[in-house]
PAKOLLO-491388 format. One record per residue: y, z, x of N, C-alpha, C in turn; residue number from 0; residue in three letters. Coordinates in pm, whole numbers. Last residue first. Layout:
Y, Z, X, Y, Z, X, Y, Z, X, NUM, ala
...
***
This chain:
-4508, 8280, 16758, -4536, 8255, 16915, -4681, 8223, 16957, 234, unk
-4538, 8315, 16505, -4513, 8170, 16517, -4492, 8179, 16713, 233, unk
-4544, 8577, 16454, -4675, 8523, 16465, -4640, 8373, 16459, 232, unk
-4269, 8632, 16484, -4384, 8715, 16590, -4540, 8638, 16542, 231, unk
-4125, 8549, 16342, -4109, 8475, 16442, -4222, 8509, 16500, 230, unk
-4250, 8543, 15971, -4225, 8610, 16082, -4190, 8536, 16240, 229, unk
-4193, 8294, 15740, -4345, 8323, 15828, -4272, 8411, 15939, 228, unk
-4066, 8359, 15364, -4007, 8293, 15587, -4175, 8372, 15648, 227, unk
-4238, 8187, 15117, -4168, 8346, 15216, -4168, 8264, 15289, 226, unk
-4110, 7858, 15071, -4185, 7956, 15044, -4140, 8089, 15100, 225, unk
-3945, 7590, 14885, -3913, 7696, 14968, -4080, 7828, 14983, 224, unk
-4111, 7271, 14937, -4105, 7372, 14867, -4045, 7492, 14906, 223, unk
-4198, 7066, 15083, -4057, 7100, 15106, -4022, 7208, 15004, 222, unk
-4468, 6919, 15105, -4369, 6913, 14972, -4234, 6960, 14971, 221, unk
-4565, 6974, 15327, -4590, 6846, 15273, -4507, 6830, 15189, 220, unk
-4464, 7240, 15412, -4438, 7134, 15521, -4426, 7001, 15467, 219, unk
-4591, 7381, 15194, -4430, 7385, 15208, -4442, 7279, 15288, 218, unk
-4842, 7371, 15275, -4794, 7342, 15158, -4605, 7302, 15142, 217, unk
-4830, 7530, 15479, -4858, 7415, 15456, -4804, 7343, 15388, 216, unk
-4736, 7766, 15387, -4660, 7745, 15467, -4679, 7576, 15484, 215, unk
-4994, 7823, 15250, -4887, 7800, 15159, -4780, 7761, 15249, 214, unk
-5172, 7878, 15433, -5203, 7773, 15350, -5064, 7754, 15331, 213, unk
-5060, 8085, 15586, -5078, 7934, 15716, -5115, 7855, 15562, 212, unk
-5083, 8277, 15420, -4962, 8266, 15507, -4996, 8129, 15537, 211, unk
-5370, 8253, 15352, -5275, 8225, 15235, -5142, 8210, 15281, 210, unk
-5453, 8413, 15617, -5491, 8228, 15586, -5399, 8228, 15470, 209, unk
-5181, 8621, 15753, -5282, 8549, 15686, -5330, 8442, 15630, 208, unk
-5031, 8763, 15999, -5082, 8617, 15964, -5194, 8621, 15886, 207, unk
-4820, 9021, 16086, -4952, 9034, 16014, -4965, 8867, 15980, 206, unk
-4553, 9128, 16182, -4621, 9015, 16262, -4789, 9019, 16192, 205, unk
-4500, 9266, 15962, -4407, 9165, 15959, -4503, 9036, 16064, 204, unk
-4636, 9495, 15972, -4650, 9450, 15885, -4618, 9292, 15899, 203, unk
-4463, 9589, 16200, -4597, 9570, 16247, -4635, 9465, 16109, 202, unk
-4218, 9632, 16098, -4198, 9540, 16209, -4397, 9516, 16229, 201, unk
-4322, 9898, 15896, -4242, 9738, 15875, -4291, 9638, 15967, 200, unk
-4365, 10046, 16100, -4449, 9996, 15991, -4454, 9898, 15914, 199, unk
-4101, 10116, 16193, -4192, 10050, 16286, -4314, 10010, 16177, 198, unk
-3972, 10222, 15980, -3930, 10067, 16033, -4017, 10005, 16145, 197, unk
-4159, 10477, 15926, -4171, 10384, 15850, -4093, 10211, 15889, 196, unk
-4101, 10589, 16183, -4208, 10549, 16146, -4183, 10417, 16055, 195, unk
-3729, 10615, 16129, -3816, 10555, 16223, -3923, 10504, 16252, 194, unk
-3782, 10785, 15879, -3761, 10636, 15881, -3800, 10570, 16000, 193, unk
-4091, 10985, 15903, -3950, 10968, 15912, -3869, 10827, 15899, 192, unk
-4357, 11058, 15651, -4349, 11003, 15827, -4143, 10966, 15769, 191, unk
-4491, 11393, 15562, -4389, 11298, 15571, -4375, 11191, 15704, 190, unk
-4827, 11542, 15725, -4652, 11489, 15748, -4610, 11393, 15653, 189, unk
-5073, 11545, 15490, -5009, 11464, 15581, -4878, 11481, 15630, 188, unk
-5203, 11651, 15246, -5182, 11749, 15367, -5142, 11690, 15507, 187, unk
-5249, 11415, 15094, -5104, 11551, 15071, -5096, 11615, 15178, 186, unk
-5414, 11365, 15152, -5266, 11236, 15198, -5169, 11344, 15180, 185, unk
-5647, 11475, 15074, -5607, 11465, 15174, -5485, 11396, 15225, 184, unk
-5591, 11494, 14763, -5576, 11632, 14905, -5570, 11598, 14987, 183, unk
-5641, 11265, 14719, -5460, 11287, 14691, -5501, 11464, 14785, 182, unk
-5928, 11228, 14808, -5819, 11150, 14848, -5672, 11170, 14858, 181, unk
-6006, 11385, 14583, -6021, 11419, 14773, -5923, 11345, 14807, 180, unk
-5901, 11295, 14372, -5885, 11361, 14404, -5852, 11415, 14560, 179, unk
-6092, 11067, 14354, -5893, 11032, 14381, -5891, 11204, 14439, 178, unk
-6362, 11018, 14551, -6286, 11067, 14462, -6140, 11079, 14465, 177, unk
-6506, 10692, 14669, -6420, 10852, 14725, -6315, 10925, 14650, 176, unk
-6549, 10438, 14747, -6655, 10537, 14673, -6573, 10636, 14671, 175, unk
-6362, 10248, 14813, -6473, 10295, 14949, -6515, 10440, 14875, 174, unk
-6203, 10136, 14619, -6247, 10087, 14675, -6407, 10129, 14807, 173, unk
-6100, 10411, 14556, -6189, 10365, 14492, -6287, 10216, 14514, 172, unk
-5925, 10433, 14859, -6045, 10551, 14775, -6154, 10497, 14659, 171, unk
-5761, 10226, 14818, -5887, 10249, 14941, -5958, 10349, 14891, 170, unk
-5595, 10282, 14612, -5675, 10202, 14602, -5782, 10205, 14690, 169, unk
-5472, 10541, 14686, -5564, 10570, 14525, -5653, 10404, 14594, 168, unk
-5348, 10497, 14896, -5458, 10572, 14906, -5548, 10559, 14817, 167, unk
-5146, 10333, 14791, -5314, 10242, 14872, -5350, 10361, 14909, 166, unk
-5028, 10502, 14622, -5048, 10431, 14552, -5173, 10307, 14661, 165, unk
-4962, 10716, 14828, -5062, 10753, 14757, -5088, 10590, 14685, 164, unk
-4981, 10591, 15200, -4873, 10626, 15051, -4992, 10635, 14951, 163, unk
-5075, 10602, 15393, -5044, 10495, 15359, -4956, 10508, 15231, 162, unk
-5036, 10815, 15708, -5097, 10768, 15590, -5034, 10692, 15533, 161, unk
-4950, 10877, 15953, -4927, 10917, 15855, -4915, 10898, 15729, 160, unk
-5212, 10796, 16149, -5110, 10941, 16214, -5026, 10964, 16038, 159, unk
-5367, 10644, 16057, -5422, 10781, 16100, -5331, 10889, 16097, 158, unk
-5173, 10444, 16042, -5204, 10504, 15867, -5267, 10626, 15918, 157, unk
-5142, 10395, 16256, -4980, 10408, 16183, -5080, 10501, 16065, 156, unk
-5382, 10252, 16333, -5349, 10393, 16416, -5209, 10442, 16342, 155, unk
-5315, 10020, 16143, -5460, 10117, 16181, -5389, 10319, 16209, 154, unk
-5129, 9923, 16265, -5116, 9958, 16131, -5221, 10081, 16088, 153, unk
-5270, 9842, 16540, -5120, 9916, 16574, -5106, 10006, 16350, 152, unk
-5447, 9708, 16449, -5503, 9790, 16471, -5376, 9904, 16455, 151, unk
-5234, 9481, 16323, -5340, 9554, 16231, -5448, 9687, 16304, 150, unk
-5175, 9386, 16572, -5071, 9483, 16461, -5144, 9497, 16362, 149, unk
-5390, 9289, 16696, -5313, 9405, 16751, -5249, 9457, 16650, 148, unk
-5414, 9060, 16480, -5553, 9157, 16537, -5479, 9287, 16586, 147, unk
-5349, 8832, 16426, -5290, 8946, 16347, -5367, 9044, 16392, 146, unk
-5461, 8615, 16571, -5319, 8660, 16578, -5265, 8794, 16545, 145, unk
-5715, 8625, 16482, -5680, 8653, 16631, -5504, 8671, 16660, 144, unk
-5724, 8527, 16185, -5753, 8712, 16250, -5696, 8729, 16404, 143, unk
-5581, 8318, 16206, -5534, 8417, 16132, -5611, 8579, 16175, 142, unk
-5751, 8207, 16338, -5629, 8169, 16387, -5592, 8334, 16367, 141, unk
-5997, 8257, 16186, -6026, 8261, 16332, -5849, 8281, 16374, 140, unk
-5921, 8077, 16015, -5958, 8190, 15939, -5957, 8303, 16159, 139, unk
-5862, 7811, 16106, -5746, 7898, 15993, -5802, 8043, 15983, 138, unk
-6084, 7752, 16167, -6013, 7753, 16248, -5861, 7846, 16214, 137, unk
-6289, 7729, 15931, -6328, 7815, 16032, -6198, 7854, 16163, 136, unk
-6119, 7502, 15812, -6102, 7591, 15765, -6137, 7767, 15872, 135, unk
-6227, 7338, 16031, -6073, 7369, 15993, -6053, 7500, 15926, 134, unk
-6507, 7332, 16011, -6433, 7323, 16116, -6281, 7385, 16123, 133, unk
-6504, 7226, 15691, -6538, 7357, 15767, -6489, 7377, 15910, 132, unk
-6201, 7133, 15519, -6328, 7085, 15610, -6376, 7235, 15662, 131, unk
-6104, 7335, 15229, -6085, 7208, 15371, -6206, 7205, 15472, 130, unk
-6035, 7368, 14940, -6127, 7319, 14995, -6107, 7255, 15151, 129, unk
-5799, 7514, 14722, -5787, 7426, 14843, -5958, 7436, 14921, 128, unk
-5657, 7632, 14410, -5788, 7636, 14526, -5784, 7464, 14626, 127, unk
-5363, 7796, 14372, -5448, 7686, 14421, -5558, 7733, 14488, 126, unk
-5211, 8040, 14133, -5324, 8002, 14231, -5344, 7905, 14247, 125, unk
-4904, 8124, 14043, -5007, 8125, 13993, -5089, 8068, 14116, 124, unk
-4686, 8314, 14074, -4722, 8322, 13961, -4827, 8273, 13906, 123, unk
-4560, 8565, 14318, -4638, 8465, 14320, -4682, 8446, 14193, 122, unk
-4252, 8620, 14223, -4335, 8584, 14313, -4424, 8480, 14257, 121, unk
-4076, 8595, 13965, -4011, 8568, 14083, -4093, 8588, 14200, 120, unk
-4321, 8789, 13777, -4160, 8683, 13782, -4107, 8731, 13936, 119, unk
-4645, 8772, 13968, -4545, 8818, 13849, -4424, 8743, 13852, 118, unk
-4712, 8964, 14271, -4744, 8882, 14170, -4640, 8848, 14057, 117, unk
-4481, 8997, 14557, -4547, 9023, 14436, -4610, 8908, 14345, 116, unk
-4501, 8907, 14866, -4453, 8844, 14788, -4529, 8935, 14609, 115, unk
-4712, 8980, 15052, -4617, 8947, 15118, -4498, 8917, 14985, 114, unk
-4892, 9308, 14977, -4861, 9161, 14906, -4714, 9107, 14981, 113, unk
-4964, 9521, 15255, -4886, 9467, 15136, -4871, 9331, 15103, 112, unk
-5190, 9615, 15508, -5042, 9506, 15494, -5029, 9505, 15322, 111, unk
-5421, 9733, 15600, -5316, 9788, 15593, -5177, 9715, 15551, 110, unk
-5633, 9439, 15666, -5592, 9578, 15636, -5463, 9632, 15672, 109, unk
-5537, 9143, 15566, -5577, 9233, 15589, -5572, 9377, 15589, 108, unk
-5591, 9032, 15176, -5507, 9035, 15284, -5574, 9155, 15388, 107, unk
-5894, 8920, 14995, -5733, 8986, 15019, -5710, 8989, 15178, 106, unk
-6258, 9039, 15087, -6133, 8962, 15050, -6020, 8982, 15036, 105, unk
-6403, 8953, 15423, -6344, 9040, 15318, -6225, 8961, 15231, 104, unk
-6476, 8796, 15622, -6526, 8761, 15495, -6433, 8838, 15373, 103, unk
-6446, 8796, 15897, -6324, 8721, 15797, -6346, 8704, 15660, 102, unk
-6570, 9042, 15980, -6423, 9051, 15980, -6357, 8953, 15908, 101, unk
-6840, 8985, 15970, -6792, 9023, 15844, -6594, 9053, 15864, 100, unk
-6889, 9030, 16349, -6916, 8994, 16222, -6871, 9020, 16085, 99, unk
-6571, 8923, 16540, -6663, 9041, 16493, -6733, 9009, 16377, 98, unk
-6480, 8595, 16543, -6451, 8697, 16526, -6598, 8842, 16506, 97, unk
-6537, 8408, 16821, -6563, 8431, 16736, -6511, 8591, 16644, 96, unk
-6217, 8254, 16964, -6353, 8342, 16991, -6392, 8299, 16829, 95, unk
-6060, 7929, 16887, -6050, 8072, 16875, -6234, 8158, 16907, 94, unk
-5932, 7649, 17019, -6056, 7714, 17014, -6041, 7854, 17008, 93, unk
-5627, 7550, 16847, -5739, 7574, 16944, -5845, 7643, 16905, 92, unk
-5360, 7557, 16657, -5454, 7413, 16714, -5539, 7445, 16834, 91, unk
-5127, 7689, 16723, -5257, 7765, 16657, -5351, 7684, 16684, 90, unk
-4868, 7643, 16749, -4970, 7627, 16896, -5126, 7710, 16864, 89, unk
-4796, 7562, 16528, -4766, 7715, 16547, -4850, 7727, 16699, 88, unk
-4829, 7289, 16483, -4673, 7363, 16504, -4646, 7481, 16569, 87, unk
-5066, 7287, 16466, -5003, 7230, 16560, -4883, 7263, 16603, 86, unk
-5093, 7444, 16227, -5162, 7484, 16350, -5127, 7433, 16450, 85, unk
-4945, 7221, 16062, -4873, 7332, 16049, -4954, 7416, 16185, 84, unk
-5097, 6992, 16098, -4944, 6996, 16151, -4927, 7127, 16151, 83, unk
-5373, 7097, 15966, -5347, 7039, 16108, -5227, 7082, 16156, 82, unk
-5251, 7138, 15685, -5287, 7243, 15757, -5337, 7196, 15876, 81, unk
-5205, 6852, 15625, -5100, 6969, 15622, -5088, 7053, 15727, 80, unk
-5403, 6774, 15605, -5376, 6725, 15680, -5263, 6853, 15703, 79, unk
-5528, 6914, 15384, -5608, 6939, 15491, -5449, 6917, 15626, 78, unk
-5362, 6886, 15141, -5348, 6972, 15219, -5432, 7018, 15366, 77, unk
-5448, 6612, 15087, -5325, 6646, 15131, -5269, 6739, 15207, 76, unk
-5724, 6621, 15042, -5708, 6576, 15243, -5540, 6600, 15250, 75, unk
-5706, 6800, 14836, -5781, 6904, 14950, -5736, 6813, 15077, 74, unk
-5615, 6646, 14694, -5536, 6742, 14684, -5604, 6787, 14807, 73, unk
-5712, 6309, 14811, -5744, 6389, 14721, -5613, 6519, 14779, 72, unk
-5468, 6025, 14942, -5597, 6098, 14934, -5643, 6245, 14819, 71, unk
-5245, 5944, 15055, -5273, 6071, 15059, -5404, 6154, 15003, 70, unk
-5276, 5662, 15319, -5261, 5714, 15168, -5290, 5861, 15163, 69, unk
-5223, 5713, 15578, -5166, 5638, 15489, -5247, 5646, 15388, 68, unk
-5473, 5877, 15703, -5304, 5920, 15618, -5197, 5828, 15556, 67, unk
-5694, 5808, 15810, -5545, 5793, 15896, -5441, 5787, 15820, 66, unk
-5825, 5822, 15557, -5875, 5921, 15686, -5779, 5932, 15763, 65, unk
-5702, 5692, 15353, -5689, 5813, 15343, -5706, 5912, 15471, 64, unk
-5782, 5369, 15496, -5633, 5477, 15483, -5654, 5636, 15519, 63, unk
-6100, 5472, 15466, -6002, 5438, 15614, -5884, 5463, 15565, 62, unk
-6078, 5398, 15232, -6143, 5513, 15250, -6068, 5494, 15414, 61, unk
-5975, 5176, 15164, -5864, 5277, 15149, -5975, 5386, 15165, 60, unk
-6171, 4950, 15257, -6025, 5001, 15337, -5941, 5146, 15287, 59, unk
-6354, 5054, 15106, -6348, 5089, 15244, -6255, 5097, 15286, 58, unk
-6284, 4922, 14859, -6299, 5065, 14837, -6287, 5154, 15017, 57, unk
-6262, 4646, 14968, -6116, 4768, 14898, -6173, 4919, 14883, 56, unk
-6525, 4626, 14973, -6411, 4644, 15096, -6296, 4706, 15075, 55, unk
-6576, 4620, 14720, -6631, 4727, 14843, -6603, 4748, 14920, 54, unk
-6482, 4396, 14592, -6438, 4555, 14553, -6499, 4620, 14623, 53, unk
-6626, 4222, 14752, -6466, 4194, 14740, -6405, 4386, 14706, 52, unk
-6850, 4220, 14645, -6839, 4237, 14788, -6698, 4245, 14844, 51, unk
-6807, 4170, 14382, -6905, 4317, 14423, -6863, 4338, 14563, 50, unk
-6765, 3909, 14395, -6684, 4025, 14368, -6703, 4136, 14364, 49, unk
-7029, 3834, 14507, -6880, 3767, 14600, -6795, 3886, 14556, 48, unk
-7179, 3817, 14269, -7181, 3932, 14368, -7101, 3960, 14491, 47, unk
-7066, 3735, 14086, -7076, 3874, 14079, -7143, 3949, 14209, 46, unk
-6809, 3434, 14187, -6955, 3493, 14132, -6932, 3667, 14114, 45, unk
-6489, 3347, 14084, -6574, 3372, 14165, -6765, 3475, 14138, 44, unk
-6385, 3220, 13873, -6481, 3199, 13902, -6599, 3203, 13964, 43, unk
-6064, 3323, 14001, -6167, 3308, 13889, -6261, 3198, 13952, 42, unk
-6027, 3593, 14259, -6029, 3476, 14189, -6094, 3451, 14073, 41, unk
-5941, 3842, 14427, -6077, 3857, 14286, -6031, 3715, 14238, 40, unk
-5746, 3906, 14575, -5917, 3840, 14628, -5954, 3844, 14493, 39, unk
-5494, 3976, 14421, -5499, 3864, 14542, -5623, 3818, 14574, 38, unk
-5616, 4165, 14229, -5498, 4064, 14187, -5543, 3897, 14315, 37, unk
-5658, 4361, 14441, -5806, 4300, 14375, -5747, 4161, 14324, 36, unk
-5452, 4409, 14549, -5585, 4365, 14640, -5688, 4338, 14569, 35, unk
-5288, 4549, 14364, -5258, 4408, 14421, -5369, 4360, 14548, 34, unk
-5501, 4763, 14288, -5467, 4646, 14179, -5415, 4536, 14240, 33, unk
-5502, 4932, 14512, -5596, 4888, 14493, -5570, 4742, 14410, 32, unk
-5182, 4978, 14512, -5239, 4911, 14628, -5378, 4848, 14585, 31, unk
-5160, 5143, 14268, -5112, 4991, 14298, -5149, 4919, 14397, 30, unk
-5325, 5328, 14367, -5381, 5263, 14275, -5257, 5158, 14246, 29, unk
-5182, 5443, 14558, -5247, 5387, 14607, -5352, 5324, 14509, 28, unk
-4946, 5555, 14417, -4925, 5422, 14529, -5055, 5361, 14556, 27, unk
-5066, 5731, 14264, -5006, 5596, 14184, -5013, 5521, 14300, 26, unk
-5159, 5883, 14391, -5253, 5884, 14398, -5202, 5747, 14293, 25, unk
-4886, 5972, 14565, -5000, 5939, 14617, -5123, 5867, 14550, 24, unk
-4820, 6126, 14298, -4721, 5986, 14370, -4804, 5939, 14447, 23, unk
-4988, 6336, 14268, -4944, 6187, 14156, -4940, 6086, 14257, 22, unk
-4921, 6473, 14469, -5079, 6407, 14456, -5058, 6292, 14374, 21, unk
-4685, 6595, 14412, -4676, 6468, 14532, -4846, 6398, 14531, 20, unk
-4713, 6742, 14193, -4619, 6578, 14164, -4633, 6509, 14275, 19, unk
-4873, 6908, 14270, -4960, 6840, 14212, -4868, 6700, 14155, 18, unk
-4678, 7012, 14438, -4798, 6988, 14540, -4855, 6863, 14421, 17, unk
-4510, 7105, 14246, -4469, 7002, 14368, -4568, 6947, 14440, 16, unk
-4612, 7293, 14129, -4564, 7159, 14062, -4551, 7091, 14168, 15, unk
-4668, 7437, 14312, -4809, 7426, 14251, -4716, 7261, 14208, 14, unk
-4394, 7581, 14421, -4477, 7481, 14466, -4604, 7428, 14496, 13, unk
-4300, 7687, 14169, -4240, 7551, 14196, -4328, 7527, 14303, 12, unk
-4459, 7897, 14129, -4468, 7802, 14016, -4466, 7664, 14072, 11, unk
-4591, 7979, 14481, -4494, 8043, 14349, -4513, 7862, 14271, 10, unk
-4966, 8134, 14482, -4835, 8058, 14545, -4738, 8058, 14418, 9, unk
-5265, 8246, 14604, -5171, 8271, 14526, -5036, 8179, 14572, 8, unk
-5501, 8083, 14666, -5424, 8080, 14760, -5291, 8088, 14625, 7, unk
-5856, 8022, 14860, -5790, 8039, 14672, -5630, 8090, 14709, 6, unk
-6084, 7793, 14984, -5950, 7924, 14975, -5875, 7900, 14856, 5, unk
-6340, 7691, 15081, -6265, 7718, 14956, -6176, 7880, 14985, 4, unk
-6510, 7475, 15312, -6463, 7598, 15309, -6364, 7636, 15174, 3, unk
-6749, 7252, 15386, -6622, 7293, 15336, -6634, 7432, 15286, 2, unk
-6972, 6970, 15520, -6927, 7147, 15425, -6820, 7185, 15414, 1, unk
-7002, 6672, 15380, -6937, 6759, 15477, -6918, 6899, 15419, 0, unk
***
């Protein structure tokens, strides 16, 4: 099955939590295997009676894992996750297609800030999560079609009064374009007033990204605290 790989900054405590609830999952269901082999594997029985004995155990818990009684690898923990959590958010549908190359880029979208810093007391270290293609295509689709207006609305915010020198310097070297030109041109910008800047906020705030809908996941299965998800992209 193809699959999709998201890499998905998150905080300490809920990398530990994700990889203590895979344990616990992945003990229950290697006691399950041992009292099903314990109960059919008799003595005497031939090699190939017990060949046929350990294949069914291997089936039945390939069936668990698919209907969630057992939890299965780190990727069906969080697959399943990321179902409930699209279900929750009435995200669970058929999204257009997006514009070409709109979901490829990497990082967050345009114009938005690290929801959470890197470093002490954010984000400190990374999961990679693998989920079905379908799904994953659905997370990525969710996440642009939600966040689409307040990223243009951020768009038209940075025309009228730019982004601050510290993502000017980065979009400049990012898109070939001397710091220089760059700090002339942000310089010759209005100041924007607080008013701007709390509407810049509030736009920022309804921004959904797939690392938003992963790690929110994540939280659902393990109860981990993560950032609060905005009300405006949970409508």
């Amino acid at each position: 099955m193809a699959k999709i790989k998201f890499h998905v900054a998150v905080t300490e405590e809920a990398l530990k939590a994700l990889n203590t609830y895979r344990k616990a999952e992945r003990d229950r269901e290697d006691g399950w295997i041992a009292e099903r082999r314990q109960e059919l594997l008799t003595p005497g029985m031939s090699r190939r009676a017990a060949a046929a004995v350990r294949r069914d155990i291997r089936a039945q818990v390939a069936r668990m894992r698919r209907s969630g009684e057992f939890g299965g690898t780190r990727d069906d923990i969080v697959a399943r996750a990321v179902h409930e959590e699209l279900r929750a958010r009435n995200l669970d549908r058929k999204w257009p297609k997006p514009p070409e190359g709109e979901t490829d880029a990497p990082g967050r979208p345009w114009g938005t800030p690290p929801s959470q810093p890197m470093g002490e007391g954010g984000y400190t270290h990374r999961v990679s999560v693998n989920l079905p293609h379908d799904l994953g295509d659905t997370v990525r689709r969710a996440a642009y079609w939600t966040s689409k207006a307040a990223v243009e609305a951020l768009q038209d915010w940075a025309d009228r009064w730019g982004d601050g020198i510290d993502v000017t310097l980065r979009e400049a070297e990012r898109d070939g374009i001397p710091a220089e030109l760059a700090l002339l041109v942000a310089a010759g910008r209005p100041s924007a007033p607080q008013s701007a800047l709390e509407i810049r906020d509030q736009l920022r705030a309804q921004i959904l990204t797939t690392g938003d809908l992963i790690r929110a996941s994540i939280e659902r299965v393990t109860g981990t605290s993560q950032p609060e998800i905005p009300d405006e992209a949970e409508a």
